[in-house]
C-alpha positions in Angstrom: 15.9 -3.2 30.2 12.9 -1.5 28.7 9.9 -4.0 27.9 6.7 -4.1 26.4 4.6 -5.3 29.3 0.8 -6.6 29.3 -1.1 -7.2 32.5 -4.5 -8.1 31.3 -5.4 -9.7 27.8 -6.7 -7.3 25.4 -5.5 -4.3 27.4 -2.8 -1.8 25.8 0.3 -3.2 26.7 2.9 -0.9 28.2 6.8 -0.3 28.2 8.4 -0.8 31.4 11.5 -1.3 33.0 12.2 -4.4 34.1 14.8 -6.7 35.1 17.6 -8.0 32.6 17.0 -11.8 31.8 19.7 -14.1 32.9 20.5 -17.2 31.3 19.9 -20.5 32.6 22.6 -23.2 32.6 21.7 -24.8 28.6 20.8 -21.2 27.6 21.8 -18.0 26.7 20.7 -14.1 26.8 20.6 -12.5 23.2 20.5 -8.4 23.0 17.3 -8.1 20.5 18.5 -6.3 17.6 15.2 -6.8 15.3 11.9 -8.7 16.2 8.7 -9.3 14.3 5.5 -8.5 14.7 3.5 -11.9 14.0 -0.3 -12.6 14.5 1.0 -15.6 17.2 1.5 -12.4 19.0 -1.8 -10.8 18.8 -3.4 -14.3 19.1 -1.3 -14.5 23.3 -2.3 -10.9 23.8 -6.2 -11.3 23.7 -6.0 -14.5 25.6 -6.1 -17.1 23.0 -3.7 -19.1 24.2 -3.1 -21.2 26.6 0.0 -21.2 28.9 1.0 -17.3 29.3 1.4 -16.2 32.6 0.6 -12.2 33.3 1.8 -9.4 33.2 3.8 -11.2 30.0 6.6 -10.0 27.8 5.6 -10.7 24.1 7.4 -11.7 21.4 9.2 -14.9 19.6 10.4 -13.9 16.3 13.8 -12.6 16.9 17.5 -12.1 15.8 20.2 -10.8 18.1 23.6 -10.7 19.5 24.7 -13.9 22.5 25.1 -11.5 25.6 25.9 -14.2 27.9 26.0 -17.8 27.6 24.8 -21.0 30.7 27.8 -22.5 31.6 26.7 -25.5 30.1 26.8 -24.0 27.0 29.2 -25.3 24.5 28.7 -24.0 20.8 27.9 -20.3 21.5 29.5 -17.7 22.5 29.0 -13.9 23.4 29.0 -11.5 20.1 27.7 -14.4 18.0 25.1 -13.2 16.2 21.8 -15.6 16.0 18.3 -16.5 15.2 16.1 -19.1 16.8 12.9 -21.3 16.2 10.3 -20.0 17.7 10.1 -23.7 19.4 12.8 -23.9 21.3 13.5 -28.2 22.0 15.1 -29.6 25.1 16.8 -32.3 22.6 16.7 -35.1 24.8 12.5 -36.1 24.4 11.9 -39.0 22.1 10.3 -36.3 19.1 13.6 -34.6 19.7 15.6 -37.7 19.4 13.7 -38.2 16.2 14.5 -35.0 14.8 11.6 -33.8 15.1 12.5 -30.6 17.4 9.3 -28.4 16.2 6.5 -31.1 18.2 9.6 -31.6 21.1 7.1 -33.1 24.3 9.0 -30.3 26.6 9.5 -27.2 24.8 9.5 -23.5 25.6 8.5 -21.0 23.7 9.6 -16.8 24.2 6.9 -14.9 24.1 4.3 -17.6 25.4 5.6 -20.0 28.0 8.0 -16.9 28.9 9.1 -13.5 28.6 9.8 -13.0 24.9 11.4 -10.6 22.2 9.7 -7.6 22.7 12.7 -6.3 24.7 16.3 -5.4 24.9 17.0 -8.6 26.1 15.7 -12.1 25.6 16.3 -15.4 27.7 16.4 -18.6 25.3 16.8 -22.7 26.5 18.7 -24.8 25.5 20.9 -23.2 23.4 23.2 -25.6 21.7 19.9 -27.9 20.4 18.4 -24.0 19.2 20.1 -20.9 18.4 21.0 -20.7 14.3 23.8 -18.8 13.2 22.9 -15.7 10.9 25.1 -15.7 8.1 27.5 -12.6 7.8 25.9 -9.6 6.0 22.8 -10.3 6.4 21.0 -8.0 8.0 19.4 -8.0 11.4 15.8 -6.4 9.6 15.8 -9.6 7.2 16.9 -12.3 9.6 14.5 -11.2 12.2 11.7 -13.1 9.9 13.5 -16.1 10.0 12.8 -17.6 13.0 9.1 -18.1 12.4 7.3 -16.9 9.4 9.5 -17.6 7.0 11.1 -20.6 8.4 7.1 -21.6 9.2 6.7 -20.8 5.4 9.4 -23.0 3.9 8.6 -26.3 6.0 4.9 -26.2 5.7 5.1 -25.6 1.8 8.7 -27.3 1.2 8.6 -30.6 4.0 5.1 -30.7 4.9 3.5 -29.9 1.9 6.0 -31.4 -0.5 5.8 -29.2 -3.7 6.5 -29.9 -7.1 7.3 -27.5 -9.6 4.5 -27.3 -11.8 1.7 -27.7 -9.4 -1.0 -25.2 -8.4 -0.7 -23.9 -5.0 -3.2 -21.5 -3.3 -2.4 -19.8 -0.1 -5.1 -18.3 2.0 -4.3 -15.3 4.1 -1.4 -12.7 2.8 0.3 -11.5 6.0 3.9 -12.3 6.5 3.5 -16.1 6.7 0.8 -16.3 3.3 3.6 -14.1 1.3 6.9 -16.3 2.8 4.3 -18.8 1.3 3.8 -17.5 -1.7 7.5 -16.1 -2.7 8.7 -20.1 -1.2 6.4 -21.6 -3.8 6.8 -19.5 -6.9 10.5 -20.2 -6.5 10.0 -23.4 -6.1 8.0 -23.6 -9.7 4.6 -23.9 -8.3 1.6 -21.6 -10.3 0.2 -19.6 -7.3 -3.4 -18.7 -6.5 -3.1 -16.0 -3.4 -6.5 -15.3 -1.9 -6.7 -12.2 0.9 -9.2 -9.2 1.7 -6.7 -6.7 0.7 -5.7 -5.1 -2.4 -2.6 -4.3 -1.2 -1.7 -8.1 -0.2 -2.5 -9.0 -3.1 -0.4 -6.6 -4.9 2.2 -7.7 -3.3 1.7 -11.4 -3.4 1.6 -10.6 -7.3 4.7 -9.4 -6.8 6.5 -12.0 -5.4 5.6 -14.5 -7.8 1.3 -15.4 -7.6 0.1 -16.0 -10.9 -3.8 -15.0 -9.2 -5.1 -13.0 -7.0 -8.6 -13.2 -5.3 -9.9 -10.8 -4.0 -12.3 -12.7 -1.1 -14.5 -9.8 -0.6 -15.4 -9.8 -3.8 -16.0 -13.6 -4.8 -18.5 -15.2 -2.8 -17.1 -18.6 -3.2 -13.3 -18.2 -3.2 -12.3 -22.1 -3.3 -14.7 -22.2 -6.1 -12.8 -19.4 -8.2 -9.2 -21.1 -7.1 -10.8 -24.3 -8.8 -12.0 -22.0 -11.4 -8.1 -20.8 -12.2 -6.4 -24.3 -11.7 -8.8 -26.1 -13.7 -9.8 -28.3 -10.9 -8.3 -27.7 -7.9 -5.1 -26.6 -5.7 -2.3 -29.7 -5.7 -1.3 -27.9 -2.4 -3.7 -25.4 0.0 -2.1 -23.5 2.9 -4.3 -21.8 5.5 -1.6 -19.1 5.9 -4.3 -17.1 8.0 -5.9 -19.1 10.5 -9.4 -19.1 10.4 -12.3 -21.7 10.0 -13.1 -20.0 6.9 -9.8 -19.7 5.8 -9.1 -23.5 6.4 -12.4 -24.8 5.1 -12.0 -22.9 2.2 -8.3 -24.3 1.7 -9.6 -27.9 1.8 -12.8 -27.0 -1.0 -9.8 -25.4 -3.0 -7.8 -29.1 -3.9 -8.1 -31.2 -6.6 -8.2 -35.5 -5.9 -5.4 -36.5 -3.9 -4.5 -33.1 -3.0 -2.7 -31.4 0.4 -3.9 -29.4 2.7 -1.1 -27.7 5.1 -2.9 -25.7 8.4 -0.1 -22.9 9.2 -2.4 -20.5 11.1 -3.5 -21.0 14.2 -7.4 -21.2 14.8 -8.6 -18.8 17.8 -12.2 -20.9 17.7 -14.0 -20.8 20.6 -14.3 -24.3 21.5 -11.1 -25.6 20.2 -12.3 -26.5 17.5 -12.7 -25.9 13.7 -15.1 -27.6 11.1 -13.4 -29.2 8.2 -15.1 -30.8 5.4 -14.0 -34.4 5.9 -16.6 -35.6 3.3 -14.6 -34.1 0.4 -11.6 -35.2 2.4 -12.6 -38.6 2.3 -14.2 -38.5 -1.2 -10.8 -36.9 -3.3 -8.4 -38.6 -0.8 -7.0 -34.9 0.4 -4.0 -35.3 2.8 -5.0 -33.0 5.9 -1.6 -32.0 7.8 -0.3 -29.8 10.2 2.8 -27.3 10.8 4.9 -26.2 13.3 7.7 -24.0 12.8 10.5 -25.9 11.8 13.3 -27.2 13.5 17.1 -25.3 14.1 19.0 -28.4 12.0 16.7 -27.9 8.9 17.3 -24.6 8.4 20.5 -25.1 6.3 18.8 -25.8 2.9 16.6 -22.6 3.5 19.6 -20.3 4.3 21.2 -21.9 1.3 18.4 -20.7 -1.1 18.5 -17.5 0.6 22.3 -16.7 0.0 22.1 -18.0 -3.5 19.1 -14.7 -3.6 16.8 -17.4 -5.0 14.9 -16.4 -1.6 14.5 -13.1 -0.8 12.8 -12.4 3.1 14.1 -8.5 3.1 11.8 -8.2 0.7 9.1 -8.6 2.7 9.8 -6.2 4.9 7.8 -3.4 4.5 7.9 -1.3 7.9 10.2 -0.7 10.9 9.1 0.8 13.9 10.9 1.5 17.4 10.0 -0.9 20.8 7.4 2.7 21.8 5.1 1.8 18.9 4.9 -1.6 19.5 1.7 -1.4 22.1 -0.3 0.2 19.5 0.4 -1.8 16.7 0.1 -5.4 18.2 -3.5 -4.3 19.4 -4.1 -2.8 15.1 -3.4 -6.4 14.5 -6.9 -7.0 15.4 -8.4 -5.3 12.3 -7.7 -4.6 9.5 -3.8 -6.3 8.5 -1.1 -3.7 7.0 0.6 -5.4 3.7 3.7 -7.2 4.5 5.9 -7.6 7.2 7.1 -5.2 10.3 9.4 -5.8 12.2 10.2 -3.8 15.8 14.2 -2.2 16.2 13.9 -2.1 20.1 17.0 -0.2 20.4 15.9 2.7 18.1 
């Protein structure tokens, strides 16, 4: 199958030949029909995270076609056509056991603790606790997003961050996650603040439902001008970006008693991020994390998506073919196109 192929971090990746996946015994190989390209990406290609193992096939966000299925296998089947969180559980930890399949104590992850999505072919684990079924007409461009950024989207602003129609909601960082974010929460009948460098984020977070925009190269204190617009503070903050900026500034944004959701990861040197814990402690702020979300919770989502109330093909703003991707996972590194792309590697 042809591959896009890194051997060093930070080097153009490359696209190869390379052996077909096979599946092992709980899993299954899915022919990629549409993959995204998501930061996570960019953040294992320069070496940011820990557990990739070179040269490295990248890529997690994915919808496809069941090629062949593990013989242990016992609810797929080949030509079903599915999507997958980006964690993929073993189902039998005690977090798994819980429910709680997107912190599982033994999970893989394509495109980081293997060979991911940008291929023709993908290996998944454990595919009877995973794969989701893609309902029938929609299209492989829209479901590709919903293994990640807009599944990441709905829990972190629906289950983590528990909002209420009516409440103020500011999301910093427009990129596919921050606008999942943004569209998730408008429909949901929170006012939306969406704060991002670019105009054209911005325009679009406008778009799908943000009652403000700020611009955060022109404010010099952007959680003070979301405080400024909700007349007091955020209910809700998301760190749709993942920066210490971005996630300091999401925690100045709330109001008393308000919630802070971290969605982006945070590349820091050390490890670590400063957080203002003194307003934390002094307004009571809820500081939580999230992960993905796990393959039984994705029902209500795909619900709201089929009644149109959600709309993740909107999103979508570019499509390119599996040769292009090199070039445009290293681009990620500056500045951010507007919206979503997602990579056809069969074009």
């Amino acid at each position: 199958m042809r591959a896009v192929v890194f051997d060093h971090y930070a080097t153009l990746a490359e696209i190869r030949d390379v052996p077909d996946p096979r599946p092992a015994p709980h899993g299954v190989v899915v022919r990629v029909e549409a993959t995204g390209l998501c930061r996570s990406d960019w953040h294992g290609w320069t070496g940011h995270l820990q557990g990739i193992t070179l040269p490295h096939v990248p890529g997690h966000e994915l919808v496809g076609v069941v090629e062949e299925s593990g013989a242990a296998v016992t609810a797929w089947h080949p030509g079903d056509r599915v999507t997958v969180p980006f964690v993929c559980a073993c189902g039998g930890c005690p977090s798994c056991v819980a429910g709680d399949q997107q912190v599982c104590e033994r999970q893989t992850q394509p495109g980081f603790t293997h060979w991911g999505s940008f291929a023709q072919y993908v290996a998944l684990d454990h595919a009877d606790v995973n794969l989701v079924a893609v309902p029938d007409g929609m299209s492989y461009t829209t479901a590709a997003s919903l293994g990640c950024r807009f599944a990441t989207a709905f829990r972190a602003v629906v289950q983590q961050g528990r909002v209420a129609a009516g409440e103020w909601v500011a999301v910093y960082g427009c990129g596919g996650v921050g606008l999942s974010a943004v569209m998730i929460a408008a429909a949901s009948g929170a006012r939306v603040v969406a704060v991002d460098v670019s105009p054209q984020a911005l325009d679009l977070a406008r778009r799908f439902g943000a009652a403000h925009g700020v611009d955060a190269t022109d404010t010099a204190d952007p959680a003070a001008a979301v405080r400024e617009l909700t007349s007091g503070g955020a209910h809700l903050s998301l760190d749709a970006l993942g920066s210490p900026a971005a996630a300091a500034a999401s925690v100045n944004s709330l109001r008393r008693r308000g919630r802070h959701v971290q969605v982006g990861l945070l590349p820091s040197p050390d490890g670590n991020t400063a957080v203002p814990l003194a307003r934390a402690i002094a307004l009571e702020l809820e500081l939580l994390g999230s992960h993905g979300m796990a393959a039984h919770a994705y029902p209500a989502m795909l619900g709201l998506v089929r009644a149109g109330v959600l709309r993740p093909d909107l999103l979508v703003t570019s499509t390119i073919a599996l040769d292009a991707a090199p070039a445009a996972l290293a681009a990620m590194g500056g500045a951010r196109a507007a919206g979503v792309t997602v990579i056809e590697p069969w074009a």
